[in-house]
C-alpha positions, 0 to 999 in steps of 0.5 A, a space after each residue: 134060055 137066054 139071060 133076059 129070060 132068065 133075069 124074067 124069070 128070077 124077078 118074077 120068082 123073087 116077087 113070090 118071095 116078098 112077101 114071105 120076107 116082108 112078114 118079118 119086116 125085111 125086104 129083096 130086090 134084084 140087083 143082076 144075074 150074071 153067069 149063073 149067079 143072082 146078085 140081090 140086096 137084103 133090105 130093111 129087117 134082114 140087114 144085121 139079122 142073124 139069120 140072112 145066111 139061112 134066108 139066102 140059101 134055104 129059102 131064095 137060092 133053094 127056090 131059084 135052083 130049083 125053078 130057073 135053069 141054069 141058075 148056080 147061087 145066089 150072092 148078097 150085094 
């Protein structure tokens, strides 16, 4: 799978994320993915929450592991 594919792929996942995040009044937005890793920008509500690290890991990287080969982590920009 090439990057486009997978940059596909990441957005059309991070669109299914949404509105889970939007609930508690945050917002994600992809920024890049390069060499494995998906770049997003935390918005609204998940800016200063405390609980953006657990949000990032158990539930966005987890989800794009898990869905999107070749996919390695997830870094906040």
């Amino acid at each position: 799978m090439d990057n486009k594919e997978i940059e596909e792929q990441v957005k059309e996942i991070i669109q299914k994320i949404r509105p889970y995040i939007n609930r508690d009044g945050g917002d994600i937005k992809f920024v890049k993915y390069d060499e494995g890793i998906v770049y997003v920008q935390m918005l609204g509500a998940c800016v200063g929450c405390a609980a953006i690290d657990t949000t990032l890991t158990d539930g966005v990287e987890a989800i794009l592991l898990e869905e999107v080969p070749g996919i390695i982590g997830v870094e906040q920009v």
